[in-house]
C-alpha positions in Angstrom: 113.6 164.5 92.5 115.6 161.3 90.9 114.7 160.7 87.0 115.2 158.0 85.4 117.5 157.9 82.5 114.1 158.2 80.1 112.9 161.4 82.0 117.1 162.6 81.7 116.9 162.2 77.9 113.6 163.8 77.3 114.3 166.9 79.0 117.4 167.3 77.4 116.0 167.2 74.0 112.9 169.4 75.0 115.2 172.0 76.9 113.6 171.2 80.4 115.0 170.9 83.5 113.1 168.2 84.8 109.8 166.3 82.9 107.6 163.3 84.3 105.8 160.6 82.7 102.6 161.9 81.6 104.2 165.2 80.0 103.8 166.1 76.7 107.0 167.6 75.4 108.2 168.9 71.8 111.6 167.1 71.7 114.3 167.4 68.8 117.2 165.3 68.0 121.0 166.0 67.2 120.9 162.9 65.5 120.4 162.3 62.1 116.9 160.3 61.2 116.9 157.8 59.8 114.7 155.9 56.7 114.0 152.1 55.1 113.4 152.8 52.0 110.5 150.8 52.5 109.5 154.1 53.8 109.1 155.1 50.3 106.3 153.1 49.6 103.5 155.3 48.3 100.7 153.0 49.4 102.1 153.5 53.1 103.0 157.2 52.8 103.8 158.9 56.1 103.6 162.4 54.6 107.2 162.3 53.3 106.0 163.0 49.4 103.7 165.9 50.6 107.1 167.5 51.2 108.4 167.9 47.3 104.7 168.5 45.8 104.6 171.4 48.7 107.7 172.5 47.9 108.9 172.4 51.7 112.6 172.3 52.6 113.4 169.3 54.9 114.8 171.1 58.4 118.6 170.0 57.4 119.4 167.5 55.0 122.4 166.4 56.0 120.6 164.8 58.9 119.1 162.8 56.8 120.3 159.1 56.1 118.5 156.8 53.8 119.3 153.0 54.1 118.4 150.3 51.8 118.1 147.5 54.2 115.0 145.6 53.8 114.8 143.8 50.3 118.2 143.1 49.8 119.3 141.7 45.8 116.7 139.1 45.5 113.1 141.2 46.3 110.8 141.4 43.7 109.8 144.4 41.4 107.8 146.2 44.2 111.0 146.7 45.8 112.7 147.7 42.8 110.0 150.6 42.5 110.2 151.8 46.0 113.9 151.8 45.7 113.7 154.1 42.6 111.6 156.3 44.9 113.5 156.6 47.5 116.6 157.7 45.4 114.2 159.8 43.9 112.7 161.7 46.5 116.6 162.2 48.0 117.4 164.2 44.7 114.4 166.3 44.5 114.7 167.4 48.2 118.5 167.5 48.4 119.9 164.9 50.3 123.2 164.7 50.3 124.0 161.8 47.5 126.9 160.0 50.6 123.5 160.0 53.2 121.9 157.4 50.5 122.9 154.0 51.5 122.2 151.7 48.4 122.0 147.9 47.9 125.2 146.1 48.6 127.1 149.4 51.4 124.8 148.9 54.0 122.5 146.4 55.8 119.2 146.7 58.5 118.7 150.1 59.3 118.6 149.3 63.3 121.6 147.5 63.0 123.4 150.1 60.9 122.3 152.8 63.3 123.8 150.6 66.2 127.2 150.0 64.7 128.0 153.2 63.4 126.5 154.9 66.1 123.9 157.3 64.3 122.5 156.4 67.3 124.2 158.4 70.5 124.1 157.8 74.4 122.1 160.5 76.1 120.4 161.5 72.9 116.8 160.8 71.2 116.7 158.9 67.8 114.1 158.7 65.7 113.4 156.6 62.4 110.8 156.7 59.8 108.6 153.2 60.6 110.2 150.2 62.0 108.9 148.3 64.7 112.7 146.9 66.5 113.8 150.6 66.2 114.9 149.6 70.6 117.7 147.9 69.3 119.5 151.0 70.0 118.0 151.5 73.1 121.3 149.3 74.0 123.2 152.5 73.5 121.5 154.1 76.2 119.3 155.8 73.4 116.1 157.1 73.6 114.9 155.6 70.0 111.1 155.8 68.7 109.6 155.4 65.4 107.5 158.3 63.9 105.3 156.3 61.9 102.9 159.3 60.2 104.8 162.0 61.8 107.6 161.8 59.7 107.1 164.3 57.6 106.1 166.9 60.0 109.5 166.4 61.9 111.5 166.1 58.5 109.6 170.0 57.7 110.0 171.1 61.4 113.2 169.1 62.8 110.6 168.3 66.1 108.3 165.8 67.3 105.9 165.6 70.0 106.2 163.1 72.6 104.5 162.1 75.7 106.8 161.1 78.4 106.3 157.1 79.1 106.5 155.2 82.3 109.6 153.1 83.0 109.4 149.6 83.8 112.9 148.4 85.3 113.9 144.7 84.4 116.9 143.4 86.5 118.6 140.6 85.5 120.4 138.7 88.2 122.3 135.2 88.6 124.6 133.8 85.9 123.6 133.0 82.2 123.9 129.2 81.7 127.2 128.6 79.4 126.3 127.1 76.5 123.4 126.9 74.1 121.5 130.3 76.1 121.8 133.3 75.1 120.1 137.2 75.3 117.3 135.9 72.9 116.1 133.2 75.3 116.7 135.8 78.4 114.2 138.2 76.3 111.7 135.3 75.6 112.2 134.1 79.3 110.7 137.8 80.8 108.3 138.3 78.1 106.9 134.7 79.5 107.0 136.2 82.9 105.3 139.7 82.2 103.3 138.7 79.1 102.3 141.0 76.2 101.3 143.5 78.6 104.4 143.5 81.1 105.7 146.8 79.4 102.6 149.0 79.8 103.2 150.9 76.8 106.3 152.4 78.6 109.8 151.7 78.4 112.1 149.0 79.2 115.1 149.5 81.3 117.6 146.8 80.9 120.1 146.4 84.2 121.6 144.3 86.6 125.1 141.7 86.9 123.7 139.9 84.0 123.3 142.9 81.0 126.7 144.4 82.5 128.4 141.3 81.7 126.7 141.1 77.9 128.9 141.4 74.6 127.5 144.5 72.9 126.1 142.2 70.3 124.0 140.4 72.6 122.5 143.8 74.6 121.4 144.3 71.1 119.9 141.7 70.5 118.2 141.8 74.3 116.7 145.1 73.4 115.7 145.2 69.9 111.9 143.0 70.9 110.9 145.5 73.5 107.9 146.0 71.4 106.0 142.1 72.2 106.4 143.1 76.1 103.8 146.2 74.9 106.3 148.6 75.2 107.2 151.9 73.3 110.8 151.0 73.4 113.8 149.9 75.5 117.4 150.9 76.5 120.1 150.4 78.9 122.1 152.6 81.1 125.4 152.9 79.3 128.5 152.0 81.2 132.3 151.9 80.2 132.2 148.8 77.4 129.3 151.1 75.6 131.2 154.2 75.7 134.1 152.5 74.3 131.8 151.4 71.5 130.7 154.1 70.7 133.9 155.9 71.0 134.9 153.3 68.0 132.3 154.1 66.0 132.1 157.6 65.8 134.0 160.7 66.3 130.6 162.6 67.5 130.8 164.5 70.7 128.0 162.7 73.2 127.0 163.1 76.6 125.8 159.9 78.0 123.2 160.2 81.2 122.3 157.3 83.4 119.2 156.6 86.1 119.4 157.9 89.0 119.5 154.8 91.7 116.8 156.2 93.9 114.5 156.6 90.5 110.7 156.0 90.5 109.5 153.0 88.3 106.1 152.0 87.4 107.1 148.9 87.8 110.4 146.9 89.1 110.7 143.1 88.0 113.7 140.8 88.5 114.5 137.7 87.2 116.9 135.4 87.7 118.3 133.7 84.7 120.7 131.4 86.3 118.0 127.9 85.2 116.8 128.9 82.0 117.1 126.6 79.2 117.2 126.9 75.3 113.2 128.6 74.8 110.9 128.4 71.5 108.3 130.4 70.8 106.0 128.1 68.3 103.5 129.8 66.2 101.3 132.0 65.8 101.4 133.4 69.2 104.1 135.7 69.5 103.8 135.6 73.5 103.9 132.0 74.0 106.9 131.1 74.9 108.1 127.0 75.2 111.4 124.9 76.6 113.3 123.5 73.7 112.3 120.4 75.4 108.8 120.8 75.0 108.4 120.8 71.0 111.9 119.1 70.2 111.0 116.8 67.3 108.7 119.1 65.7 109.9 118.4 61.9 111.2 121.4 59.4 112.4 122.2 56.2 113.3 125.9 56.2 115.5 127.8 58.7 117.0 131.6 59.3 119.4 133.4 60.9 119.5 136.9 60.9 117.7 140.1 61.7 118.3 142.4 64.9 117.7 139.3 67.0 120.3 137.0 65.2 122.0 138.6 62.8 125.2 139.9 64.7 128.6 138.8 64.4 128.8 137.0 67.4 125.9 134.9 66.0 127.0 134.3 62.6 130.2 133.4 64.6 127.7 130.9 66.8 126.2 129.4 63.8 129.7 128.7 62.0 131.0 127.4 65.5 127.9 124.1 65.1 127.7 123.8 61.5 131.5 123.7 61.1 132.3 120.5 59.2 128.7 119.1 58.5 126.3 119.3 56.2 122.6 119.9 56.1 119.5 117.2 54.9 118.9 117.9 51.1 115.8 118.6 52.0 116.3 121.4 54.5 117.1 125.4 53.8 118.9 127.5 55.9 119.0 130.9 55.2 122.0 132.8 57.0 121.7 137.1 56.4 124.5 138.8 58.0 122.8 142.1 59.2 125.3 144.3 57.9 128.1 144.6 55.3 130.1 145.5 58.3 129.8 142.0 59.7 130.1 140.5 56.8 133.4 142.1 56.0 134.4 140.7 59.4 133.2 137.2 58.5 135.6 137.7 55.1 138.7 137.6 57.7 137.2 134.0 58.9 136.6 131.1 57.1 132.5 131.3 58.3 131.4 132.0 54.6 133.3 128.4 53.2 131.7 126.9 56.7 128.3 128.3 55.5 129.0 127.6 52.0 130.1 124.0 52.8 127.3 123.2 54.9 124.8 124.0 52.2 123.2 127.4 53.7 122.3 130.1 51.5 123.7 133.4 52.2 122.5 136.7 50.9 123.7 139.9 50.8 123.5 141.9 54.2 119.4 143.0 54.9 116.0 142.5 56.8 115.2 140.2 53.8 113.4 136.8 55.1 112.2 138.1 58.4 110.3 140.5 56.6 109.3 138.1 53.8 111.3 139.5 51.0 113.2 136.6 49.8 113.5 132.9 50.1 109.5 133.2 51.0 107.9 130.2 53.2 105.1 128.5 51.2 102.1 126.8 52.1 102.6 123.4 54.2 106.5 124.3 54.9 107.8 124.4 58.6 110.6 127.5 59.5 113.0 127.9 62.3 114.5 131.4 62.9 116.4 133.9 65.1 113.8 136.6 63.2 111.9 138.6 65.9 108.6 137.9 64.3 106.5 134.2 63.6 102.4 136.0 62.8 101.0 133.9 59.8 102.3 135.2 56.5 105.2 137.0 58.2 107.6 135.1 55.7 105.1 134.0 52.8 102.7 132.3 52.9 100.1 132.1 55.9 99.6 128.7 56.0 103.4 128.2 56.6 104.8 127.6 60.4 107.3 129.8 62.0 109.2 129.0 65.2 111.6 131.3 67.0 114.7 130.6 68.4 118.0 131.7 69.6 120.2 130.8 66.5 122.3 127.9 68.2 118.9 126.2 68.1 118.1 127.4 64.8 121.7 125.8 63.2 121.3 122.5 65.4 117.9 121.9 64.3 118.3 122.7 60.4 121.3 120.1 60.5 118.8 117.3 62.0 115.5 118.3 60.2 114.1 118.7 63.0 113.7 121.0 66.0 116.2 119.9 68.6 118.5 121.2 71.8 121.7 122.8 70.5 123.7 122.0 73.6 124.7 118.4 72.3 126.6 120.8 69.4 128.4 123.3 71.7 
């Protein structure tokens, strides 16, 4: 019987020779799992500081990485405690000291797990809590969050899982050249299948249009699976992610693929040939509008950054329009690198003096202002942003607007004050 690569995966990690969706599996990972140390928070503990009042040993330590990605330098004294925490609970429970990432070595956990390649081809990976964990799906990874069962799998080293549906997305045509991108193919489907499209299954990512994706834009494709209703997402990995990975890590992998005669739950394809710059306005997440249709809408605030946005082909996208300008006095942009990785790569470039220059902030590598931990959105104020996420009080205050966009539209508009088409800049 063909499987798709989902099915593939999950038998794999629950020594089965074949599953379907529907079974319930125990699955373990030979990746390390990984924790915000947001995670930390003892108002949202997920059973992870049962484990030193019990006096439980974690399965292996040394599969267990600890990234400080969310608050970044400029959170507020919550952060600061949950931080402490965090490095507190590695000690008593013996993680190695080098598997604690801290402030200023590391940068959004997703994004971390991508370019290092925690995250491996043919493998499960799970994380603590975090909602974009399909980011890596891009890897052709099976990635999943276990929200409350994190400590059991931290005291066991296995989860349960029930094997999900797969719902196949084929992209087809040729994305327009300029001033479109993966984040407007994502809004584009999730305007065609709506908040419901992925049945609480997974996405599967194919056709001419992915193949032909940087890396940093399959990313960014897969790391909103969760709008669609879906579990997660991923992508069959071909030669340019095998190389990636390849560069990122010297971990042996075995990479599996869909068969092409697979059963889906559902098949949609879309071809992406005619779409235009999109804008999802708030506060629905699913509703999804042509540039065209709110251009003129007037702002003050602006980000670029997260999973989303926050690659270096982006940063290298906003550079590219704000080169050489300057924004309105009375406008903020707020450009986060997502890693200290890219922004090592931006130190061999002169994007920092371009950002610089043009007035933009720019913090240190983290989830910061897509999460609402710094330069927070107050009542009244009107934000565009490449952040996954626009739900009143996402970045402050509730009574502050959030629009997303791709962050070519997010760097034109912020220059003009206003929300505009980016294509005049490109």
């Amino acid at each position: 019987m063909a499987e798709t690569i989902t099915e593939k995966i999950l038998a794999r990690a629950s020594g089965k020779s074949k599953v379907k969706a529907g079974d319930y599996l125990t699955v373990k990972s030979n990746c390390p799992i990984i924790f915000g140390h947001h995670s930390f928070d003892t108002f949202m503990d997920r059973g992870l500081h049962m484990i030193p009042r019990l006096g439980v040993r974690v399965f292996d330590s040394s599969k267990v990485i600890i990234v400080d990605g969310h608050g970044g330098a400029s959170s507020g004294s919550n952060i600061a405690d949950v931080r402490w925490a965090a490095q507190k609970w590695a000690r008593e429970v013996g993680i190695p000291l080098e598997n604690v990432i801290n402030l200023g070595r590391g940068g959004i956990e997703n994004m971390m797990s991508a370019e290092r390649a925690w995250a491996l081809p043919g493998e499960t990976f799970f994380q603590g809590c975090n909602g974009h964990l399909s980011t890596v799906g891009a890897l052709g990874t099976f990635a999943c969050a276990l929200s409350h069962g994190a400590g059991a799998y931290l005291m066991k080293g296995t989860t349960w899982v029930r094997v999900p549906v797969s719902v196949k997305i084929v992209l087809t045509g040729r994305m327009p050249e300029n001033g479109v991108y993966a984040r407007d193919a994502f809004e584009y489907v999730l305007q065609q299948i709506g908040p419901m499209g992925g049945m609480g299954g997974v996405l599967e990512w194919c056709g001419p249009v992915v193949d032909e994706m940087s890396m940093d834009e399959r990313f960014s494709l897969s790391s909103s699976a969760i709008f669609t209703g879906a579990w997660t997402s991923l992508m069959n990995p071909d030669e340019k992610t095998i190389a990636y990975v390849k560069a990122a890590t010297k971990q042996p992998f075995e990479p599996l693929r869909s068969d092409p005669d697979a059963q889906y739950a559902r098949v949609y394809e879309f071809d992406v040939s005619k779409i235009e710059p999109l804008v999802v306005p708030p506060p629905k997440r699913h509703i999804v509008k042509t540039v065209r249709e709110v251009e003129g809408v007037k702002l003050n605030r602006g980000f670029i950054g997260s999973d989303s946005g926050g690659w270096f082909e982006h940063m290298q996208l906003a550079a590219r329009i704000l080169k050489g300008r300057k924004l309105p006095p009375d406008v903020i942009l707020n450009i986060t690198p997502g890693t200290v990785g890219i922004l090592l790569r931006m130190m061999d470039t002169d994007m920092l003096r371009t950002f610089v220059e043009a007035g933009c902030c720019v913090p240190d590598p983290n989830e910061g202002q897509e999460a609402g931990l710094n330069t927070l959105l107050c009542a009244g104020e009107v934000c565009i942003a490449s952040a996954q996420t626009n739900y009143p009080g996402r970045m402050g205050s509730r009574e502050a607007d959030i629009y997303l966009a791709n962050p070519a539209t997010v760097a034109a508009s912020c220059l003009e004050g206003r929300i505009t088409d980016p294509r005049k800049y490109l």
